[in-house]
Structure formats: C-alpha cells, structure tokens
C-alpha positions in Angstrom: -8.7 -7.4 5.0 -6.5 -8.0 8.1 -6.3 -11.5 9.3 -3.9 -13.2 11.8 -0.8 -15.0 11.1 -1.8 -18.4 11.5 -4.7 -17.9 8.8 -2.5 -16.1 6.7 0.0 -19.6 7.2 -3.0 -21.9 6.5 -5.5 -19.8 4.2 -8.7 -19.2 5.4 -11.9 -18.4 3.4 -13.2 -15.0 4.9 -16.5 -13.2 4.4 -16.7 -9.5 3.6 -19.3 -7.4 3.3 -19.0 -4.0 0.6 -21.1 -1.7 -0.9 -20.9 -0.8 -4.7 -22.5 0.3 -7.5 -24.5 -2.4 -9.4 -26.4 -2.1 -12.5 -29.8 -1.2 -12.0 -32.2 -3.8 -12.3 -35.5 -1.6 -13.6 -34.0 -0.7 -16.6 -30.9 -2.8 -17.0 -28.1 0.0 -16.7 -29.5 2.2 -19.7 -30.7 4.9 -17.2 -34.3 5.2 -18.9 -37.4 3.8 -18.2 -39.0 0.7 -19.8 -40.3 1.8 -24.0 -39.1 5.0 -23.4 -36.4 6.2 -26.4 -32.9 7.6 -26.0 -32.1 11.0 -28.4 -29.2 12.1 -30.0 -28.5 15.0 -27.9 -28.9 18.5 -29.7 -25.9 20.0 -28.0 -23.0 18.0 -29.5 -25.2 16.1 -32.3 -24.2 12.8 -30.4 -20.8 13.1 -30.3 -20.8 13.6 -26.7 -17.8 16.7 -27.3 -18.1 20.2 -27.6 -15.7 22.0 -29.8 -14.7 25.7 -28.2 -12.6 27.8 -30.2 -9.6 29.4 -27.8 -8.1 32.3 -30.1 -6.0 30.1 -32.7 -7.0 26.8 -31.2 -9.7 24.8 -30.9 -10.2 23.0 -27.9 -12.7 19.6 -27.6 -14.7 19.3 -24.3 -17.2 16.9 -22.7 -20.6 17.7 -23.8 -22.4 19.3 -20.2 -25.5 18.5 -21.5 -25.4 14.7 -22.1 -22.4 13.9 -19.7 -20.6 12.4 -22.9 -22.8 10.0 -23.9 -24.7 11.6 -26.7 -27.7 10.6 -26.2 -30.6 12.6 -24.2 -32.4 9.9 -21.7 -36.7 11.2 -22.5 -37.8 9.3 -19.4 -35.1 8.6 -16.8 -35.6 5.6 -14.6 -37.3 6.5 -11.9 -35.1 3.7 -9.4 -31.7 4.9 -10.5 -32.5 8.3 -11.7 -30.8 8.0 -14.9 -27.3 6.8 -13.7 -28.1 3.1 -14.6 -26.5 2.3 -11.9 -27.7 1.9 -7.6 -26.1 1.4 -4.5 -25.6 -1.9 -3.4 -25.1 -4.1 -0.4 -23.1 -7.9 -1.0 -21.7 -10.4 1.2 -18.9 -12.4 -0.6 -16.9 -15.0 0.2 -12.8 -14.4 0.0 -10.6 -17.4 -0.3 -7.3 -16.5 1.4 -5.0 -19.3 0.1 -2.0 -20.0 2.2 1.6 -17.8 2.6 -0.2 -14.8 1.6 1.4 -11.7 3.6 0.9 -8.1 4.1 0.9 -6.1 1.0 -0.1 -9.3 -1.3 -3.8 -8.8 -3.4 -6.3 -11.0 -4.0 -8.4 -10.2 -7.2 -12.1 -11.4 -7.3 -13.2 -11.1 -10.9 -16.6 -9.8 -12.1 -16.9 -8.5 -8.2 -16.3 -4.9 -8.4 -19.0 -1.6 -9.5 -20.8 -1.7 -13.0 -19.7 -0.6 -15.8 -21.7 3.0 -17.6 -24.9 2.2 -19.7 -25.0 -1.4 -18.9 -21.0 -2.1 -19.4 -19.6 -5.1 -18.0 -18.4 -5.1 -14.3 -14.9 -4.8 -13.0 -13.0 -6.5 -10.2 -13.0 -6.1 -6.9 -8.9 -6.3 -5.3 -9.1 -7.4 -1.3 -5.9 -6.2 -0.1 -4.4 -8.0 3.0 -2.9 -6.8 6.2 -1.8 -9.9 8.3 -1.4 -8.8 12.6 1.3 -8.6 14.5 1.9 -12.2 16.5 2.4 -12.2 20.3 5.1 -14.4 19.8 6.5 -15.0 15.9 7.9 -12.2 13.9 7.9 -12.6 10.3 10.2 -12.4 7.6 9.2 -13.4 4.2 8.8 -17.0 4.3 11.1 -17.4 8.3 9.6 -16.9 11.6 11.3 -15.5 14.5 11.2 -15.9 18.0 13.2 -15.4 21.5 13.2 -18.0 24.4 14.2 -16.7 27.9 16.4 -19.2 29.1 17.6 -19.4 32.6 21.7 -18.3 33.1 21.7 -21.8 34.8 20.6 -23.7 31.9 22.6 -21.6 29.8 26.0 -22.2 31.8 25.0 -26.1 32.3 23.4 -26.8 29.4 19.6 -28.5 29.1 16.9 -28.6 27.4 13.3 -26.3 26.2 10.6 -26.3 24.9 10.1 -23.9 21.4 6.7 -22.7 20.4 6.1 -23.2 16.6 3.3 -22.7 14.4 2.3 -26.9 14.4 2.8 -27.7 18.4 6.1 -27.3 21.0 9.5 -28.6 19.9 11.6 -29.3 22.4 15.5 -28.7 21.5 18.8 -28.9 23.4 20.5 -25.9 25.2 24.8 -26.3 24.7 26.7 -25.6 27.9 27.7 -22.1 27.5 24.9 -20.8 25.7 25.5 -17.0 25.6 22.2 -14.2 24.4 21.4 -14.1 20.4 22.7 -17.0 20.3 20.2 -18.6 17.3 18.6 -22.4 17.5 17.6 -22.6 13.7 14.1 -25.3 13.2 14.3 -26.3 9.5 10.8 -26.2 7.5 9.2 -24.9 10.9 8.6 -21.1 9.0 5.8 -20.5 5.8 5.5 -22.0 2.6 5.1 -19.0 0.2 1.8 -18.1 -1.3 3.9 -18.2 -4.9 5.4 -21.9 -4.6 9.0 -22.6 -3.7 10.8 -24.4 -0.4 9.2 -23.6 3.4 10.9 -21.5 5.4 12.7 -21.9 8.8 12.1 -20.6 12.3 14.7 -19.5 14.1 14.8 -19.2 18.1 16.8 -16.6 19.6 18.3 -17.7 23.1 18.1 -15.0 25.6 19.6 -15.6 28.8 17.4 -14.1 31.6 19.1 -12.6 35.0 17.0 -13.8 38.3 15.7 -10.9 40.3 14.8 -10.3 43.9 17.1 -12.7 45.2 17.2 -13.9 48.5 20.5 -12.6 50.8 22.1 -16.3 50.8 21.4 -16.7 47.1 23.4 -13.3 46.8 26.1 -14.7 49.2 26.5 -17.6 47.2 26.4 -16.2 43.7 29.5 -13.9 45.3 31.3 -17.0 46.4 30.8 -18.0 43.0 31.7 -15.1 41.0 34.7 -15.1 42.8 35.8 -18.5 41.9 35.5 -17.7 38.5 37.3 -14.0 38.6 40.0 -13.9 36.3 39.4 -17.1 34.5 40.2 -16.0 30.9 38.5 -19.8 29.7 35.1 -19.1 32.0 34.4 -15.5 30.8 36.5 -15.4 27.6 34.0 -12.4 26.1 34.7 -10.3 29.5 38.4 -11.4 29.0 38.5 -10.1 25.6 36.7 -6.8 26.1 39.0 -5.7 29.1 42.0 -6.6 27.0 40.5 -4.4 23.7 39.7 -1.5 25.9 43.2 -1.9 27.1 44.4 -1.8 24.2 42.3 1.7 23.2 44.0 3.3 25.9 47.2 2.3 25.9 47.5 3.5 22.1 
C-alpha cells in the first residue's frame, strides 16, 4: 500500500480491494459435492505417497493420482471443481496506525487464501510504501528540510517562516548565516510507530544568490564588494581558503 507522509505521521485507515482464494461455499472446502463419499485412493492406499524403487534406493513421491491427499473425490463440486477452494473478490479495511514507514508490515489475521480441504485461513501482510514529500525528507523518526534564505537576511540577520508537519514556525536568522547551516525544531519530526521520544526536524539554511539584476544593483553590489575586499573578519571562510591553498603551493 503506498500512502503519503502525512498519513503515514498520523495513521490513516485505508481501504483495499484483493482477490484470493476462499473456501468454497457449496461444499465447505472438501471439493465434493453435497452426500457424495470421499475414497481411499487405490494408487497409494491413502497414504497420498508413492514409493519408486531407484536401483538401491527407494525414493517416496506425491501420489499423481490423488494430489497427496489420499482420498479419490466420487463427485467433485460442480462450483469449485474439486479444489475446495474459488476465487474471490473482498474490500477490507486497513488500519495504518501512526510512524509506520516504508518497509514496515501490517498483518491482518484470518485475511489471507483458505487453507486445503477446508483448513483454516492464513493472513494477509499489507506492506507499506510511504511517497516521496515535496518538501520533508525523512529519516527514521527526523524530518528534513531546506529554506532559501535571501544573502541579505543571511548577512543582516531576520527572521522566516519554517514549514512543519502541524502549521508554519517562524524562527530567527543570526547575522552571518552562511549555507547548511542547520535550524534544529525539537519534537517537530515523527513519533515512531514502535513507541519511544518524537523526532526533530531540522531546517537547512540555504543562502540564495539574486539573479537578473538590474545595472545599478550591479554597480552597487561592486561598490560593496569592494569595501569588504580583503577584510579577513567579513569573509573569514574566503580568507582561510586563499591562505590553505597558499599554503599547498608553497610546500
């Protein structure tokens, strides 16, 4: 079943639609037709094996005449054809409880094909596949995120709004802010499906360069790189990388 993130956050109950084999209802999963009687097959004397003798060794096969059961059905049901089991069509209901991701099982019980001559019925597993989110990536029980941030608001400092999973957060941009820079929202991430604390969602900054500037915009962003050229305190990460390729060179 693949289901979106938010459902897969708060649990959803899901319909689904299969087809299976379900015991047949004319003669109750015995394969033969109502009063008719079941024989011991005469093949394998109703041990459902044939013994066949392999030079020194004897070898014990499935009996081809009564498929293993040893018993010969007289009158086979007519709606299943002797299989005692048909081909149905269900609608059930899946409850997706909350924190489940991809790869986790859900087990519905009782839900899955008959069992041979009238045997009990097994389970039916819904495995889940949770989407990829426009917006949140997912790790365990964290979300991630990135926020283009203006190189304004990242050199003055301010303030954003942060999309989470319950509604916007705003939260305060630092003076200086430089990319991957992370703004960490305690208990804003997934409470997993198996118990234990919520996770946290953690907003990486990314610091977004303006395009198609105007020509005074250009003249004055020039004015202003030059007024910080050279200043080891306003571009200490430029600073640092000139002096380490130095360095390289010099060595």
């Amino acid at each position: 079943m693949t289901i979106s993130l938010e459902d897969a956050v708060r649990g959803v109950t899901e319909k689904i639609a299969i087809t299976c084999l379900d015991t047949c209802s004319s003669c109750g999963g015995t394969g033969a037709e109502e009063h008719s009687k079941l024989m011991t097959c005469d093949a394998c004397g109703g041990t459902g094996q044939v013994r066949m003798q392999q030079g020194f060794f004897s070898v014990a096969q499935t009996c081809r005449k009564c498929g293993g059961s040893g018993q010969i059905i007289s009158h086979p049901c007519k709606t299943c054809g002797g299989q005692g089991r048909v081909e149905k069509r269900k609608t059930l209901s899946v409850k997706i409880p909350a924190g489940v991701d991809t790869g986790d099982r859900i087990r519905l019980s009782g839900e899955g094909e008959a069992g041979l001559n009238g045997g009990p019925s097994g389970d039916l597993f819904v495995q889940i596949k949770v989407l990829a989110h426009d917006v949140f990536e997912r790790d365990g029980k964290h979300l991630y995120c990135e926020a283009p941030i203006s190189f304004v608001d990242a050199s003055l400092g301010g303030e954003i709004q942060i999309p989470t999973l319950e509604g916007k957060v705003k939260i305060k941009i630092p003076e200086g802010t430089q990319t991957g820079k992370l703004f960490r929202l305690r208990g804003k991430g997934i409470k997993p499906v198996r118990g234990g604390s919520t996770g946290d969602l953690l907003c990486r900054a990314v610091i977004e360069t303006p395009q198609n500037l105007s020509k005074q915009q250009k003249e004055l962003l020039k004015e202003f790189n030059k007024s910080i050229s050279g200043n080891s305190k306003q571009n200490p990460l430029k600073e640092e990388w000139f002096s380490k390729v130095k360095s390289f060179f010099d060595n």
